[in-house]
ZANU-721510 format. One line per 8 residues: number of its first residue (from 1); their letters; for each residue y, z, x of N, C-alpha, C. Coordinates in steps of 0.2 Angstrom, whole numbers, plus 5000, padded with zeros to 4 digits. Atoms other than C-alpha are relative to their C-alpha. Example, Ala and Ser with C-alpha at 12.3 -4.5 7.8 and 13.67 -1.06 7.14 Angstrom:
1> as> 4994,5000,5004,4978,5039,5062,5006,5000,5004 | 4994,4999,4996,4995,5036,5068,5005,5003,4996 $
! end
This chain:
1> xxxxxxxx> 4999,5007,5004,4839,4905,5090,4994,4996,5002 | 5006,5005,4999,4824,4894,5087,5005,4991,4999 | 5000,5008,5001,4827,4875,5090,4994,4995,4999 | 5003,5006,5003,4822,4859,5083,4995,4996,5003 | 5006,5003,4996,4806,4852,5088,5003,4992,5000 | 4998,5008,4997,4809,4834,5095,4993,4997,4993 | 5006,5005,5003,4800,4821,5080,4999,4995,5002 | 5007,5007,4996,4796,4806,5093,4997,5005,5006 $
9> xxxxxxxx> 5004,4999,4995,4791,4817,5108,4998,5009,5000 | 5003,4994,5001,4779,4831,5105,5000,5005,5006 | 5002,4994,4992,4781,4849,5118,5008,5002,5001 | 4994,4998,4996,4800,4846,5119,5006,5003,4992 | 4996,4998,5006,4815,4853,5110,5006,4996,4998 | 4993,5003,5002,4832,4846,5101,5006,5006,5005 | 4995,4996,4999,4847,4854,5110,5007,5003,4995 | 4994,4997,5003,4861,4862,5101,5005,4999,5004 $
17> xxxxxxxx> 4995,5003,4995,4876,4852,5108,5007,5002,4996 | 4992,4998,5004,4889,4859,5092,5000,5005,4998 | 4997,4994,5001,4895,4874,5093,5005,5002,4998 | 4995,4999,5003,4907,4881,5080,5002,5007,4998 | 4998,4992,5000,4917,4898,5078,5006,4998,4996 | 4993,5001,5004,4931,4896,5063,5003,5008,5000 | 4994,4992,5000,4946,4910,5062,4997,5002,4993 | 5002,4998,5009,4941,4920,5044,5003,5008,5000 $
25> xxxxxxxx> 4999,4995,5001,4951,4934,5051,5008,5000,5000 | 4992,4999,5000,4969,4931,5048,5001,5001,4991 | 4998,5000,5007,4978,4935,5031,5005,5004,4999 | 4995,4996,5004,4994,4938,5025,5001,5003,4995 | 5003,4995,5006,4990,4945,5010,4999,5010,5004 | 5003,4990,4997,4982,4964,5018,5005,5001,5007 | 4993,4998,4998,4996,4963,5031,5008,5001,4998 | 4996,4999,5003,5008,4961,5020,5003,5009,4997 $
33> xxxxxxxx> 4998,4993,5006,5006,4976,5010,5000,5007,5004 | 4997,4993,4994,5002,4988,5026,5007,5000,5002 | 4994,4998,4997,5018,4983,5033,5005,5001,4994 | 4997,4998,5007,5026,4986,5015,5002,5007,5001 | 5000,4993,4999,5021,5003,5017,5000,5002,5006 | 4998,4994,4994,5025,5008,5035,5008,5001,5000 | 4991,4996,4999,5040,5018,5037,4999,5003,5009 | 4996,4998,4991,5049,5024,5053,4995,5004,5002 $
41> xxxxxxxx> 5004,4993,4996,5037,5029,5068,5001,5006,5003 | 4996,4993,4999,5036,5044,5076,5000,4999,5007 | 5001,5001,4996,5040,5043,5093,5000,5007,5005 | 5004,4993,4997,5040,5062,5099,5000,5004,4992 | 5000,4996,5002,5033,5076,5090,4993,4994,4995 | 5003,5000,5005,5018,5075,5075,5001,5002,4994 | 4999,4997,5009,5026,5080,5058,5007,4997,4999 | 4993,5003,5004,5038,5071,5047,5003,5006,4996 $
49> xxxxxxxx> 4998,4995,5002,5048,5085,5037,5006,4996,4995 | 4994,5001,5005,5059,5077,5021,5000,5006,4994 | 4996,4995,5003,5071,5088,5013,5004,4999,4996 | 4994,5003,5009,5081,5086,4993,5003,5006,4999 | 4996,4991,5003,5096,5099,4988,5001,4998,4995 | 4998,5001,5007,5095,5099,4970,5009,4999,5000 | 4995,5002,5004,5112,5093,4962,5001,5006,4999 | 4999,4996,5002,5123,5106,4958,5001,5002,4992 $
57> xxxxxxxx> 4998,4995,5005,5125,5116,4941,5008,4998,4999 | 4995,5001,5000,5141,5111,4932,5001,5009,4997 | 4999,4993,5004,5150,5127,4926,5008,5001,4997 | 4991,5000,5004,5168,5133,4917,5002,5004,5005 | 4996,4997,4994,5182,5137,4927,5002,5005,4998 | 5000,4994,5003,5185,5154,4929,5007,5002,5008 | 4994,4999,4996,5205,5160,4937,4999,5005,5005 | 5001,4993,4993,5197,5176,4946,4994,5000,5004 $
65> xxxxxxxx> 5006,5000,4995,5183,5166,4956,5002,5001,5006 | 4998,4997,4993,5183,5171,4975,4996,4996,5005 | 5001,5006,4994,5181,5158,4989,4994,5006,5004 | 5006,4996,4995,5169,5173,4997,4995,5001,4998 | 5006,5000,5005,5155,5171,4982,4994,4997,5004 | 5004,5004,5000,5139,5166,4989,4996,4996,4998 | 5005,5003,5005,5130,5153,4984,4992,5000,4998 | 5008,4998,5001,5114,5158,4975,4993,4995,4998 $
73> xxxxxxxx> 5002,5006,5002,5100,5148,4973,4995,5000,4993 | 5001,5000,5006,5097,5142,4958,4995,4996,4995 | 5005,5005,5003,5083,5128,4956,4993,5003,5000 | 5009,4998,5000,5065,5133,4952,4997,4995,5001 | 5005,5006,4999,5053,5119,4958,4995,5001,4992 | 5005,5001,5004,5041,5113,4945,4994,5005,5002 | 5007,4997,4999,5025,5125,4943,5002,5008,5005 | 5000,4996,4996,5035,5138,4955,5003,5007,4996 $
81> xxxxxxxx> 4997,4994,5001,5041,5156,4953,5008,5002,5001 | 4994,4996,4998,5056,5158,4963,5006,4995,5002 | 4994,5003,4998,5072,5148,4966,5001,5001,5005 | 5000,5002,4995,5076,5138,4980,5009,4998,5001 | 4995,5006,5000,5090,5128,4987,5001,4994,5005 | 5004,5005,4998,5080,5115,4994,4992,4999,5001 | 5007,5002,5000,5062,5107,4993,4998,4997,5005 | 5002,5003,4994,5053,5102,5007,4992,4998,4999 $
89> xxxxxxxx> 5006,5004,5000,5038,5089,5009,4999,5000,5009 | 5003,5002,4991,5027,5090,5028,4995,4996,4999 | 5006,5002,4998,5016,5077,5034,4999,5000,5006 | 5002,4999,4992,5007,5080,5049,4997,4995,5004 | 5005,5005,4998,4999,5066,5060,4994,5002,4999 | 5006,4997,5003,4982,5067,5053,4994,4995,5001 | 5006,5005,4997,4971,5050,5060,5002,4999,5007 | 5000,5004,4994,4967,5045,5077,4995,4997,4999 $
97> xxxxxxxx> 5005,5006,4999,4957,5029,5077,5001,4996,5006 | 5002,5003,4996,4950,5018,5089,4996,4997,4998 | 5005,5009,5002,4943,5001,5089,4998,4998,5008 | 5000,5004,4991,4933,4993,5105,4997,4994,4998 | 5005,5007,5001,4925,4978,5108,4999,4995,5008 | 5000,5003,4992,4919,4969,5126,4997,4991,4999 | 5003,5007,5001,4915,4951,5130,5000,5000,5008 | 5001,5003,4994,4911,4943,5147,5000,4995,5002 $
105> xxxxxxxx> 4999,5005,4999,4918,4930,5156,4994,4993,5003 | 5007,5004,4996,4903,4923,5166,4996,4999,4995 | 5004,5000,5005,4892,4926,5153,5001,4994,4995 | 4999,5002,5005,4902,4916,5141,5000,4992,5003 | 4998,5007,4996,4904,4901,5154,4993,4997,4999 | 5006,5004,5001,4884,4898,5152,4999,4998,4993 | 5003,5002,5005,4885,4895,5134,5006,4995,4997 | 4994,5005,5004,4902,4884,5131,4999,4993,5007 $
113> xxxxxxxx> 4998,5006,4994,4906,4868,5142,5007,5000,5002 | 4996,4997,4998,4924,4873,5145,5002,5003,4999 | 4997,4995,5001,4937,4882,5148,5004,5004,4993 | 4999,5002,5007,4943,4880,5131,4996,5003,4997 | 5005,4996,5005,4929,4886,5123,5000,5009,5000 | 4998,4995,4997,4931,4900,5133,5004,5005,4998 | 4992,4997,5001,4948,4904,5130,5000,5001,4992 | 5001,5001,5008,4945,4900,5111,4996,5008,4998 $
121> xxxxxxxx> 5004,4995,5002,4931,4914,5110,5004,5006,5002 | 4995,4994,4997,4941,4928,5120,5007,5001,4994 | 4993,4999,5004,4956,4924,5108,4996,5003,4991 | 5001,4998,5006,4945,4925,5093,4996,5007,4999 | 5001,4993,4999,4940,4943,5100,5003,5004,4998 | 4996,4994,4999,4953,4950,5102,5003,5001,4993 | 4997,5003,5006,4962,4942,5086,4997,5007,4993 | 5005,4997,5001,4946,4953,5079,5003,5008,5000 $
129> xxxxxxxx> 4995,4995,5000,4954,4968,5085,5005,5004,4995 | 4995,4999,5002,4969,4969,5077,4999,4999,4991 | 5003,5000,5006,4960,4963,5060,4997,5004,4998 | 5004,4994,5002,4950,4978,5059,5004,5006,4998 | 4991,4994,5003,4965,4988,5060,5002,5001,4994 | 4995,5001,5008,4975,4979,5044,4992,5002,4999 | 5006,5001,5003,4958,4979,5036,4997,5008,4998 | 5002,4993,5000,4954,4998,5038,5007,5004,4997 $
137> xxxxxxxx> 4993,4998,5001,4972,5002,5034,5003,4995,4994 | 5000,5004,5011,4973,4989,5016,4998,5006,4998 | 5006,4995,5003,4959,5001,5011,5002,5006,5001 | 4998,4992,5002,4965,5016,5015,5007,5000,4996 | 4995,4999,5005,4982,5014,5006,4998,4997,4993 | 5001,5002,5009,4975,5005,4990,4996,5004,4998 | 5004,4992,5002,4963,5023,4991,5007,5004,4997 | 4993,4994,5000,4980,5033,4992,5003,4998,4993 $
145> xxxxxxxx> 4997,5003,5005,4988,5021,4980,4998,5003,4992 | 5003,4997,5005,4974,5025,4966,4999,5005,4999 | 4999,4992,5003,4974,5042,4968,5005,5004,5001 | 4990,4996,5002,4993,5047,4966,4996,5004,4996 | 5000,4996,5005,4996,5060,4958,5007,4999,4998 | 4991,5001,5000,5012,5055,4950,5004,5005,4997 | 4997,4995,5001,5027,5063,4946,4999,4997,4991 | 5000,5002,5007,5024,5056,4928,4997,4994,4997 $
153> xxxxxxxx> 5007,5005,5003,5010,5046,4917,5004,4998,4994 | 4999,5006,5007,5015,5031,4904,4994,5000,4998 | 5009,5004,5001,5000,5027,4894,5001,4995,4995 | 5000,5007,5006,4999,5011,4885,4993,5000,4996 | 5007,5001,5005,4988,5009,4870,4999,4992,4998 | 5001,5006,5000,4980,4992,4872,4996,4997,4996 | 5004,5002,5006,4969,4983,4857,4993,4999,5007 | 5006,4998,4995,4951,4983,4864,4997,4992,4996 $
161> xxxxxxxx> 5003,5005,5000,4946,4963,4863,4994,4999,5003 | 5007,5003,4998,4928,4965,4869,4997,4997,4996 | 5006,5002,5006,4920,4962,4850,5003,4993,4999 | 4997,5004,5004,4932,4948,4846,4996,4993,5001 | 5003,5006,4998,4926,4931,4847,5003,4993,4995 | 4996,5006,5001,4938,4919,4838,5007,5000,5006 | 4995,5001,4996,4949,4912,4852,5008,5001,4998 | 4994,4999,5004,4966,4913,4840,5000,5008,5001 $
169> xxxxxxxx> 4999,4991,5000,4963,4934,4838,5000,5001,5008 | 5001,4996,4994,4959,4935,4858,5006,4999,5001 | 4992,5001,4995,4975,4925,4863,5007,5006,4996 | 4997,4998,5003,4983,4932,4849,5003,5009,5005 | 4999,4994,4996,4979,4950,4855,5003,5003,5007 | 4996,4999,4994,4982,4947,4874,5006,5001,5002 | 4993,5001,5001,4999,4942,4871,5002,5008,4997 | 4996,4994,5002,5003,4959,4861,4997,5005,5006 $
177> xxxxxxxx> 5003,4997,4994,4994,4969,4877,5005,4999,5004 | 4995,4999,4996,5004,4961,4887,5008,5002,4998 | 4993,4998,5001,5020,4964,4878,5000,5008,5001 | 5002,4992,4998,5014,4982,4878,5000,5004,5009 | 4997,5000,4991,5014,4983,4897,5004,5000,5002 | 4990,5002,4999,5030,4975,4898,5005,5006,5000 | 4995,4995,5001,5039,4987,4889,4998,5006,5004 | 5000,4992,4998,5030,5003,4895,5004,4999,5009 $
185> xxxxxxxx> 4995,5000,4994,5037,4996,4913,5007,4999,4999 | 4994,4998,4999,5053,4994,4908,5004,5003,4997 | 4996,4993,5005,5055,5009,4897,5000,5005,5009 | 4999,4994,4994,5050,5018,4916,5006,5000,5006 | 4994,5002,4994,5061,5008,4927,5006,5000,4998 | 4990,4999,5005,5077,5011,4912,5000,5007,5004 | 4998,4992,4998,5073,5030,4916,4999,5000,5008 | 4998,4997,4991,5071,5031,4936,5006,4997,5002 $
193> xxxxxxxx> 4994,5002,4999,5087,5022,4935,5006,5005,4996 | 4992,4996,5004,5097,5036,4926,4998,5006,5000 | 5001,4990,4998,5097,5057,4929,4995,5001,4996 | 5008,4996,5000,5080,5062,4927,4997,5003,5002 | 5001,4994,4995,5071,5078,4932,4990,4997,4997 | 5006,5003,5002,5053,5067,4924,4994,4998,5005 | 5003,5006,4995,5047,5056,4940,4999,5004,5005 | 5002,5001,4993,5046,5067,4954,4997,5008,5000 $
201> xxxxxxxx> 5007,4996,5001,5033,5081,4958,5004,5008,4999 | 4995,4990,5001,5049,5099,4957,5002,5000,4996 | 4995,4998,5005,5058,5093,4944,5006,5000,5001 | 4989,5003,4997,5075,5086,4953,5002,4996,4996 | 4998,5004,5002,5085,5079,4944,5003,4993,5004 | 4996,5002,4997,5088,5063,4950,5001,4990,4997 | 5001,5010,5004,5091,5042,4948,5000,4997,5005 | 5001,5005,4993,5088,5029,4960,5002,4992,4999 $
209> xxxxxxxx> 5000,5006,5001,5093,5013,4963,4996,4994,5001 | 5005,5006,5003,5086,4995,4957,4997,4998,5007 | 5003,5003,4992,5085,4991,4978,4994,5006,5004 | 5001,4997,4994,5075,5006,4983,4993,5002,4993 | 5005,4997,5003,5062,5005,4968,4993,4994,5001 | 5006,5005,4998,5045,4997,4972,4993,5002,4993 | 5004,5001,5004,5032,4989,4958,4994,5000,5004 | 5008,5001,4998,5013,4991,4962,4996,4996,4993 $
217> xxxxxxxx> 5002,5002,5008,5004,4981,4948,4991,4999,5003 | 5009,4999,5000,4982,4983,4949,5001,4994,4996 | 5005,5006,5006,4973,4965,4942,4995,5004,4998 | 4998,5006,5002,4971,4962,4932,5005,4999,4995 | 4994,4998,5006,4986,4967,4924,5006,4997,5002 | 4996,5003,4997,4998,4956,4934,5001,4993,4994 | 5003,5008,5007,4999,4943,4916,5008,4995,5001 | 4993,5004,4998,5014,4934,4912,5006,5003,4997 $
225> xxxxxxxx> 4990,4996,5004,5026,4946,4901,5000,5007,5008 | 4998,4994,4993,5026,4958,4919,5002,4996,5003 | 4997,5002,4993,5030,4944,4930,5005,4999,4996 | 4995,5000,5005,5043,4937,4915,5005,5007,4999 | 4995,4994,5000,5049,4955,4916,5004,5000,5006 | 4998,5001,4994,5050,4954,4935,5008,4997,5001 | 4994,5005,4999,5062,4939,4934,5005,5000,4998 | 4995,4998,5003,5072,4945,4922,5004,5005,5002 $
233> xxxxxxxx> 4995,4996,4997,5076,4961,4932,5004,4999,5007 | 4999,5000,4995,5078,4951,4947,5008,4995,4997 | 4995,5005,5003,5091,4939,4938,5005,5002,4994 | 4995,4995,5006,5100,4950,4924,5008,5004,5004 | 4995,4996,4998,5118,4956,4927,5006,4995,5005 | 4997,5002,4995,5123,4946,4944,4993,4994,5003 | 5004,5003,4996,5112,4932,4950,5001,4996,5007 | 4999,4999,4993,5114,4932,4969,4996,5004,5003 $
241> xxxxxxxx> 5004,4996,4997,5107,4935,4983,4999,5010,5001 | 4998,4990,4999,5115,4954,4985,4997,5003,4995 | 5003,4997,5004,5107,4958,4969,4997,5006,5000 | 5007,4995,4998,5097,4974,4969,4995,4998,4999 | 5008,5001,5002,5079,4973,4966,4995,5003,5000 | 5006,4995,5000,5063,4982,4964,4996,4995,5004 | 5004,5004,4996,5050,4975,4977,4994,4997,4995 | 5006,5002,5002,5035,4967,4969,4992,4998,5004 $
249> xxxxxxxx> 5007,5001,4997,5015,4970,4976,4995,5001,4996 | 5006,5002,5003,4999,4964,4969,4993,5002,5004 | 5004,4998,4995,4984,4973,4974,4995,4999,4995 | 5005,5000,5002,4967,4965,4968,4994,5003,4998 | 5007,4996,5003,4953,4970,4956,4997,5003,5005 | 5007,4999,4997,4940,4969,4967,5003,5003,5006 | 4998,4994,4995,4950,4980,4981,5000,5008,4996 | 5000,4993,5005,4954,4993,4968,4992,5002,4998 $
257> xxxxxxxx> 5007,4998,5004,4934,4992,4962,4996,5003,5007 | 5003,4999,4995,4931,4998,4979,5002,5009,5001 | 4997,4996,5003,4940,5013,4976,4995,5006,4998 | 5006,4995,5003,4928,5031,4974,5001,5002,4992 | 4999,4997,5004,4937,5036,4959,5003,4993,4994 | 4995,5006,5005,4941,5017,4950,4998,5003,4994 | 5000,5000,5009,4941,5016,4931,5002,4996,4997 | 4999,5007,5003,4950,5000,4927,5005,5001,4997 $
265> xxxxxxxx> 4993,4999,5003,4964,5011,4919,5005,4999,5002 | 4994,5001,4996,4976,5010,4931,5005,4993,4999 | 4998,5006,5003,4989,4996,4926,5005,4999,5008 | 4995,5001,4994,5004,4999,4940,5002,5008,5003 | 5000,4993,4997,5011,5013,4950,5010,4996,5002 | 4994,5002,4997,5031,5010,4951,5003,5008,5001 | 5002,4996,4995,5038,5021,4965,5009,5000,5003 | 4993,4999,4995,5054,5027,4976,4997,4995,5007 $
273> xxxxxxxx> 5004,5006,4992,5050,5013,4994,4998,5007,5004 | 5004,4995,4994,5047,5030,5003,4997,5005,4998 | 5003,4994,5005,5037,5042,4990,4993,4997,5007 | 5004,4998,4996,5023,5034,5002,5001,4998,5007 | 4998,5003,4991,5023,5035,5022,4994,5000,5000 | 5002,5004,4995,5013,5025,5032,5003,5001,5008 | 4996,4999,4996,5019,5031,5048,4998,5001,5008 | 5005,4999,4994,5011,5027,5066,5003,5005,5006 $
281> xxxxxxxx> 5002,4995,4993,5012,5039,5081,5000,4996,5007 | 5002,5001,4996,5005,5029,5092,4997,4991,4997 | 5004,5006,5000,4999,5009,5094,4998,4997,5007 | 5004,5003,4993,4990,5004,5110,4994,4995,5000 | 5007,5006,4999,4979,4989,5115,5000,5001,5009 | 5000,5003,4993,4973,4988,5133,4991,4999,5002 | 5006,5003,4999,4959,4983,5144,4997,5001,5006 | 5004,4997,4991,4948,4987,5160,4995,4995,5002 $
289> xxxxxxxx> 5008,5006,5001,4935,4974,5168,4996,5003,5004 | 5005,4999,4998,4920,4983,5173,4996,4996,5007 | 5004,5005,4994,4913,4975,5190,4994,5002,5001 | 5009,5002,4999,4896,4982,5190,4998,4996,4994 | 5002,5004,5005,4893,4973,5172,5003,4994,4999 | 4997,5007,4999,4907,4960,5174,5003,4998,4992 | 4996,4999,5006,4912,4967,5155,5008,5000,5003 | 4994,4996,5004,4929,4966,5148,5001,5005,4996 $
297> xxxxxxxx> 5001,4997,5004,4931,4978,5140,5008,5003,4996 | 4992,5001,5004,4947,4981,5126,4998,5005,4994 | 4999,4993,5006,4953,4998,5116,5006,4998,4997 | 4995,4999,5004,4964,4999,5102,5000,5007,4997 | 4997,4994,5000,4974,5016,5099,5003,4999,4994 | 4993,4998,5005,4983,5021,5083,5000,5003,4995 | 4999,4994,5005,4987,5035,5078,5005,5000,4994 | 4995,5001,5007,4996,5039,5061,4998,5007,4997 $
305> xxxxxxxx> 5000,4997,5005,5001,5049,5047,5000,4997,4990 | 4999,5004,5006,5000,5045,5028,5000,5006,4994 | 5000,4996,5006,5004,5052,5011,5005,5000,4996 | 4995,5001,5006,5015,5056,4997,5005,5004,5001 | 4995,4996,4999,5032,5063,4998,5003,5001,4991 | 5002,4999,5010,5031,5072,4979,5009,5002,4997 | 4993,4999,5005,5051,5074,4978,5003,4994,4999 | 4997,5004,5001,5053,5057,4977,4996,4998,4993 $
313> xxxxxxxx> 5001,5003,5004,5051,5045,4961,4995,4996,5000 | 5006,5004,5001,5034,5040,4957,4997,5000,4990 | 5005,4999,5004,5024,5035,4941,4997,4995,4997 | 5008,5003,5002,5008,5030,4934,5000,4996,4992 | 4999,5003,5006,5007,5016,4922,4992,5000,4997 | 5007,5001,5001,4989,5016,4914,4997,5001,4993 | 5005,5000,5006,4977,5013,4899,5001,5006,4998 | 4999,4995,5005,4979,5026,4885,4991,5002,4998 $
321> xx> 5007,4997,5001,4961,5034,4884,4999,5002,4994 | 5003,4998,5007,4951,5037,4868,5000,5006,4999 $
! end
């Protein structure tokens, strides 16, 4: 750092007497949406293993069946050859990361006037820490997010207002875009709520309910006939608290445009709450103080798995391509 040369006494310097370090690492917004998406840790072992036994086969009664019959299996997963009588999804623990970062008590004592300062700086280290975490783990789920493979693609055919340029035609049109949106979400969230073998990656038939299905909406498509739908499926039937409900999460443009494979088609992603795991292993913070350097020095641990569990109900709401 250069300082200010003195303009009444030439040879001498100005000192630097204000020193200011603002927070710019907190934000509920990107921890929200990680803790959204963690599910149950693993406290021993490295693999998750979810298991679905297709619904049975109704049949006609028959006088001379025999309780000694075994039962054969009868489902064939989507894409597969041979009937099963059960599907199985593995994740493995698959990242181990680490975060460091050192500071120094004495060192910091020549550059603050107290204890205070001190104490302020060490806290906005460590704080640092734990923001790099959410921050590397936003980004990785809004990757995972946009490249589902879903059990099943809506596509909406949207009017293409780039040429237009009378204000009446543009409003005109957003409005029928949005109502377009609207319906293609709640033509998918009428069918994940009623016997469907459409939504999930084997072809189970199944239904889920209003409390256990989660909205993902990409901006810039969060307008007002989706939240107006929102309100209405949060308010429709019973309005109480007990209510069911579908969760509602906003993940912005500019995160999505970050993205290797964006495209801008992507509208929403609505989802079974446990199609994706987020699922840590391991979370450790600690610290050691070096006495030849006089460093602190602080590790962050945390292990995890993540991904999609394909017999649950997912699908992809997105621009109808040319």
């Amino acid at each position: 750092m250069i300082l200010n040369s003195n303009d009444y006494y030439t040879g001498i310097t100005n000192l630097a007497l204000y020193i200011a370090m603002y927070s710019t690492n907190k934000t509920d917004k990107s921890r929200a949406l990680v803790d959204a998406l963690t599910t149950e840790p693993l406290e021993y072992g490295d693999t998750k293993i979810f298991r679905s036994i297709p619904i049975p086969q109704v049949g006609d009664y028959s006088d001379n069946s025999s309780l000694l019959e075994k039962a054969i299996a009868s489902f064939t997963p989507k894409g597969a050859q041979t009937a099963v009588n059960a599907v199985e999804d593995v994740l493995s623990l698959s990242k181990k990361k680490l975060i460091k970062s050192t500071y120094n008590i004495e060192m910091l004592k020549l550059a603050v006037k107290s204890e205070y300062g001190v104490n302020d700086f060490v806290s906005t280290v460590l704080s640092n820490i734990d923001a790099a975490k959410i921050d590397y783990l936003y980004n990785l789920v809004v990757n995972d997010l946009y490249t589902l493979v879903p059990g099943a693609t809506e596509e909406v055919e949207v009017l293409d207002l780039s040429q237009q340029t009378l204000p009446s035609e543009i409003q005109a049109g957003e409005i029928l875009n949005q109502k377009k949106i609207s319906l293609a979400c709640q033509k998918v969230i009428d069918a994940m709520t009623r016997f469907s073998t459409s939504y999930n990656g084997y072809g189970l038939k199944q239904a889920v309910d209003m409390s256990d299905l989660r909205m993902i909406v990409f901006q810039p498509y969060k307008n007002e006939a989706v939240t107006n739908l929102f309100a209405e499926l949060l308010n429709s039937d019973v309005i109480n608290q007990n209510f069911p409900r579908p969760e509602l999460i906003t993940i912005p443009e500019s995160k999505a445009k970050e993205c290797a494979n964006y495209d801008g088609d992507v509208i929403a992603i609505i989802m079974h709450k446990a199609a994706y795991q987020l699922s840590f292993k391991l979370q450790y913070m600690g610290n050691f103080f070096d006495s030849s350097t006089m460093n602190v020095n602080n590790f962050m641990h945390f292990w995890f798995l993540h991904g999609w569990v394909k017999q649950l109900p997912t699908a992809l709401i997105k621009i109808k391509g040319e």
